[in-house]
C-alpha positions as a Markdown table, in Angstrom:
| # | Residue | x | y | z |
|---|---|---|---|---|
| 1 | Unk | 33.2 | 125.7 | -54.3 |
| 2 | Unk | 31.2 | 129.2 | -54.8 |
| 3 | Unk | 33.1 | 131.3 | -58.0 |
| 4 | Unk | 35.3 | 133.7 | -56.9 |
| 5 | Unk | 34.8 | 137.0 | -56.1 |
| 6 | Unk | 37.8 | 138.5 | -57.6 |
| 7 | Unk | 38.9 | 137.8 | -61.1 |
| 8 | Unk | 42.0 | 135.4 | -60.9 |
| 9 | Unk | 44.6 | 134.9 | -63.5 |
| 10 | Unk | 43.9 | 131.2 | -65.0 |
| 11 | Unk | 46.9 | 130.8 | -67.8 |
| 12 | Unk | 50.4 | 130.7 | -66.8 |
| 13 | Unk | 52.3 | 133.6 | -66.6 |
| 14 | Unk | 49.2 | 136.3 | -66.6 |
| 15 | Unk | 48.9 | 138.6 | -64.8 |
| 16 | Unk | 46.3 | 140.6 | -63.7 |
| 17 | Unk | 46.3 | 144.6 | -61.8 |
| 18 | Unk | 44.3 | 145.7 | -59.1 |
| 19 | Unk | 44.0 | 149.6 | -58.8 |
| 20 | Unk | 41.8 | 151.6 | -56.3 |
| 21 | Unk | 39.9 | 155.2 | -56.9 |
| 22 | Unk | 42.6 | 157.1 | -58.3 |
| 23 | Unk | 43.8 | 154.3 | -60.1 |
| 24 | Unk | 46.8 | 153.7 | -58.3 |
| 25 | Unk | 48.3 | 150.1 | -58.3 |
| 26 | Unk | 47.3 | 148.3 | -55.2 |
| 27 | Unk | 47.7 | 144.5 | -56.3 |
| 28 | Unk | 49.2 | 142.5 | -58.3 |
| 29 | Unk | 48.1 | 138.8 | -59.4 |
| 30 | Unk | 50.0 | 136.2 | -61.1 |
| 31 | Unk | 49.1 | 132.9 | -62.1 |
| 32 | Unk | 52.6 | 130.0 | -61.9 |
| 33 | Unk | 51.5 | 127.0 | -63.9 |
| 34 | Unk | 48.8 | 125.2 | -65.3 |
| 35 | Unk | 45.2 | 126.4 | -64.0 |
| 36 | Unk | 43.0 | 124.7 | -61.3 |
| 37 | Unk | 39.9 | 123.5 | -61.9 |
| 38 | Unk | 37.0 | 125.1 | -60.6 |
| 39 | Unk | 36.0 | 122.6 | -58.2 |
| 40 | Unk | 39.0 | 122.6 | -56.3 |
| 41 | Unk | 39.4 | 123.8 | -53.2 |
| 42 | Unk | 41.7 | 126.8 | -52.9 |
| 43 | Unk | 44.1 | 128.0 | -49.8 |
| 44 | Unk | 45.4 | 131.1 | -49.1 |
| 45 | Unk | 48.9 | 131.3 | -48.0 |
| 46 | Unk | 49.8 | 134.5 | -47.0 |
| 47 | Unk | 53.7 | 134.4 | -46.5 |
| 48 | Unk | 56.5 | 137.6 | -45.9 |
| 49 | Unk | 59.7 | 136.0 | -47.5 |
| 50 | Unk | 61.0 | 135.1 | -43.7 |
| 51 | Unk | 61.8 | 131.6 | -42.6 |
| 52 | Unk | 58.2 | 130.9 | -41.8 |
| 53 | Unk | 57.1 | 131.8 | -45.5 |
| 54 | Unk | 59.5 | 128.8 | -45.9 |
| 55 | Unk | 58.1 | 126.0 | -43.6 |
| 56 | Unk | 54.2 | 127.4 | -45.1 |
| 57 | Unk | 55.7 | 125.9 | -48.7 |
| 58 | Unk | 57.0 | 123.5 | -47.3 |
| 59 | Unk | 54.1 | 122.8 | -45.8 |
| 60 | Unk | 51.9 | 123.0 | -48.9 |
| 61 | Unk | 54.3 | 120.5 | -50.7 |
| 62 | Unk | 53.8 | 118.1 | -48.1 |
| 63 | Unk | 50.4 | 118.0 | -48.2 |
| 64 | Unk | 50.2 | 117.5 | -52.2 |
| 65 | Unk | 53.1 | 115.3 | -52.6 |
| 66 | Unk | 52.8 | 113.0 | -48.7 |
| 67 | Unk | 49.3 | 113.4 | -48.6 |
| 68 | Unk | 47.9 | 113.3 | -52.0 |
| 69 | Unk | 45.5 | 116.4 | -51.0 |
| 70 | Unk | 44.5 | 117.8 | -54.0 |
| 71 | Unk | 44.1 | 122.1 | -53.7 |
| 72 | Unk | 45.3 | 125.3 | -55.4 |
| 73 | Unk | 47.6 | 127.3 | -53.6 |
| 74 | Unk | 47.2 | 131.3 | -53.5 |
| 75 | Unk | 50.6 | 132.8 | -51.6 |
| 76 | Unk | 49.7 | 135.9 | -50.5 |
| 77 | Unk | 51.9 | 138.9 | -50.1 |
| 78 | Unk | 51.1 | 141.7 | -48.0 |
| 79 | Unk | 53.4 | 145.1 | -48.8 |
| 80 | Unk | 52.7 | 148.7 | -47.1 |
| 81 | Unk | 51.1 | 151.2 | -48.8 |
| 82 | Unk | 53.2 | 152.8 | -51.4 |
| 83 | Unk | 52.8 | 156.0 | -53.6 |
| 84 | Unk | 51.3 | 156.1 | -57.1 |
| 85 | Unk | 54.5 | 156.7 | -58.6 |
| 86 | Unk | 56.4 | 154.0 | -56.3 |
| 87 | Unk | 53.4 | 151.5 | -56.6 |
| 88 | Unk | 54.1 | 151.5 | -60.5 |
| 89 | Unk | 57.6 | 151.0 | -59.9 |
| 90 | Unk | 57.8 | 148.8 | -57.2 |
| 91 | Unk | 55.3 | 146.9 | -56.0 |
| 92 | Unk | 55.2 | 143.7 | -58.6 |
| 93 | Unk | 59.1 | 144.5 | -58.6 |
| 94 | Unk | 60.0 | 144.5 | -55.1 |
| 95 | Unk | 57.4 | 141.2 | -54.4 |
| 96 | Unk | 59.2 | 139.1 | -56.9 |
| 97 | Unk | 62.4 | 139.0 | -55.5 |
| 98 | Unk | 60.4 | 139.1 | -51.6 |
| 99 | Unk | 58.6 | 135.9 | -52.7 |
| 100 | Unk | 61.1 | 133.9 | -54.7 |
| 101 | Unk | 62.5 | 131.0 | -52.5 |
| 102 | Unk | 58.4 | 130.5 | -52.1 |
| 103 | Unk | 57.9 | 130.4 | -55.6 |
| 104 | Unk | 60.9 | 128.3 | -56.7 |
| 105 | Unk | 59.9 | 126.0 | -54.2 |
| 106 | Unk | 56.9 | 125.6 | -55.2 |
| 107 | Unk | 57.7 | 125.1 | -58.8 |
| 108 | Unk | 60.6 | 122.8 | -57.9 |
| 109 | Unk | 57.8 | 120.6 | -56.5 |
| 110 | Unk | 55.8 | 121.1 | -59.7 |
| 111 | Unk | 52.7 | 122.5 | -57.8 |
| 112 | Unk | 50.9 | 125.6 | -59.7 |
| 113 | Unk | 49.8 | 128.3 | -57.2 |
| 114 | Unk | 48.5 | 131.7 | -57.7 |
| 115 | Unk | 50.3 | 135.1 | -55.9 |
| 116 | Unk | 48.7 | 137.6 | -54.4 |
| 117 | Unk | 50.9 | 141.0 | -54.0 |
| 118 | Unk | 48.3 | 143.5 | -52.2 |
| 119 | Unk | 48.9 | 147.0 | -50.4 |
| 120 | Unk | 47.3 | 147.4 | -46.4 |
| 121 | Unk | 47.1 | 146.1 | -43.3 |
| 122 | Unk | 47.7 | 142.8 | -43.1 |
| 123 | Unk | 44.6 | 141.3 | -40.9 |
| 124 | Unk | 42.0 | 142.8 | -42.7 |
| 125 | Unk | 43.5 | 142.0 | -46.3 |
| 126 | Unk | 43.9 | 138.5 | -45.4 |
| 127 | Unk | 40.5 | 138.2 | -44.4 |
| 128 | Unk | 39.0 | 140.0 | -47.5 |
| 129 | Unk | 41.3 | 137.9 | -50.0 |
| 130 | Unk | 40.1 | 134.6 | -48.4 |
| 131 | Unk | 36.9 | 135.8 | -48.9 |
| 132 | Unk | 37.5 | 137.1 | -52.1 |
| 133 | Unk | 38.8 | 133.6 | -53.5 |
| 134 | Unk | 36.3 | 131.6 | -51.6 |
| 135 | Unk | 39.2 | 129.9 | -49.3 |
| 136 | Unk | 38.6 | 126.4 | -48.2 |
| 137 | Unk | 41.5 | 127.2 | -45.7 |
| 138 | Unk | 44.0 | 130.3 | -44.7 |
| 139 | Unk | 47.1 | 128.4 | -43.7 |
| 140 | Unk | 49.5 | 131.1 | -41.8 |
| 141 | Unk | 52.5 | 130.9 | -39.7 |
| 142 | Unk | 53.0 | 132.5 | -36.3 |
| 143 | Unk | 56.1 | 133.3 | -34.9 |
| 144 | Unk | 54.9 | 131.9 | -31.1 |
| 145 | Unk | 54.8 | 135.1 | -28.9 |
| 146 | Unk | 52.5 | 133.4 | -26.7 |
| 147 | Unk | 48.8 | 134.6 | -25.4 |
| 148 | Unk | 51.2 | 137.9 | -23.8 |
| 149 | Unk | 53.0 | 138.9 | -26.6 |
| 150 | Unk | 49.7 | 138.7 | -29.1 |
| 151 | Unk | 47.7 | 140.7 | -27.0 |
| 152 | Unk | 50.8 | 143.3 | -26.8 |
| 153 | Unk | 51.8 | 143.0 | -30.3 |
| 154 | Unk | 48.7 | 142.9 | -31.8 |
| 155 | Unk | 49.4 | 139.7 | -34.3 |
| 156 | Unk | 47.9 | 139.4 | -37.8 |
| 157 | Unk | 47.8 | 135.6 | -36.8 |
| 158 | Unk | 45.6 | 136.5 | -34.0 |
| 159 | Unk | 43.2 | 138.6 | -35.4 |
| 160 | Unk | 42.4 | 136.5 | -38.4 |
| 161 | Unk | 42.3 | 133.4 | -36.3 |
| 162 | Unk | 40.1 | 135.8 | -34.2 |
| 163 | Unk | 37.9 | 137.3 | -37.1 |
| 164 | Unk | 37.8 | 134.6 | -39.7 |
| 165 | Unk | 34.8 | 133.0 | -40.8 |
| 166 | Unk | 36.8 | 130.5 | -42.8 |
| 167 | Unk | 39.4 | 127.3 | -40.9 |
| 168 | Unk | 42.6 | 128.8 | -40.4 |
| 169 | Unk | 44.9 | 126.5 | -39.6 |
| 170 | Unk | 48.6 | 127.9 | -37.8 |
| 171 | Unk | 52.0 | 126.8 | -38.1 |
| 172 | Unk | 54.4 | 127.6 | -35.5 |
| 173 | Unk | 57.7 | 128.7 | -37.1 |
């Protein structure tokens, strides 16, 4: 595994800002249990609180518990751009409660995991923060529009399949 980009949080419950330029709040990381080691793989999960986020955790479970595959989870949440003033207010706020049948899940299952709470366009973020982390895998849902409806709707499943440089592996919800 190559070091990470992006400082991450690495005890439980810290948390770490992001801010841009003018120093406004634009993400918002915080570690859930005990830290990974290095050497293990991590996979970005980036998940919107719908039924798909859901079956991703499941997912994840699955593959620790059934499997025995050994990784560190990063949920990733993707929010629209806010204001300064709403960012401070909101944005950790707001993406607790958006995230927190995800979270409880995961913590149900005992398996530590990392959020990610970032402001943009969806695509591109997912692609940076896999980058950013060093992602063995991004494993994202897709809500099976079929070859006609991505090309019209323009899917963030799509274009990071599309555009990533990393396995991304899909799970039809």
């Amino acid at each position: 595994m190559i070091k990470p980009t992006i400082q991450l949080p690495l005890a439980d419950g810290e948390v770490l800002q992001q801010r841009d330029d003018i120093q406004r709040l634009v993400g918002v990381l915080r570690r859930c249990g005990v830290p990974a080691a290095v050497e293990v793989p991590r996979i970005l999960v980036p998940i919107d609180g719908s039924e798909v986020s859901d079956a991703l955790v499941e997912r994840v479970v699955e593959w620790q518990q059934h499997f025995g595959w050994h990784f560190d989870p990063h949920l990733m949440l993707v929010r629209d751009f806010l204001a300064k003033e709403a960012a401070e207010r909101l944005l950790d706020e707001v993406s607790q409660a958006d995230t927190l049948r995800c979270r409880s899940r995961l913590k149900e299952a005992g398996i530590s995991h990392t959020l990610h709470v970032v402001m943009g366009n969806p695509a591109p973020c997912i692609l940076d923060r896999a980058a950013a982390i060093d992602a063995a895998l991004i494993l994202m849902g897709t809500r099976g529009h079929g070859p006609v409806g991505s090309a019209m709707l323009g899917s963030v499943a799509y274009k990071v399949v599309h555009e990533s440089t990393r396995p991304v592996t899909l799970l039809r919800a």
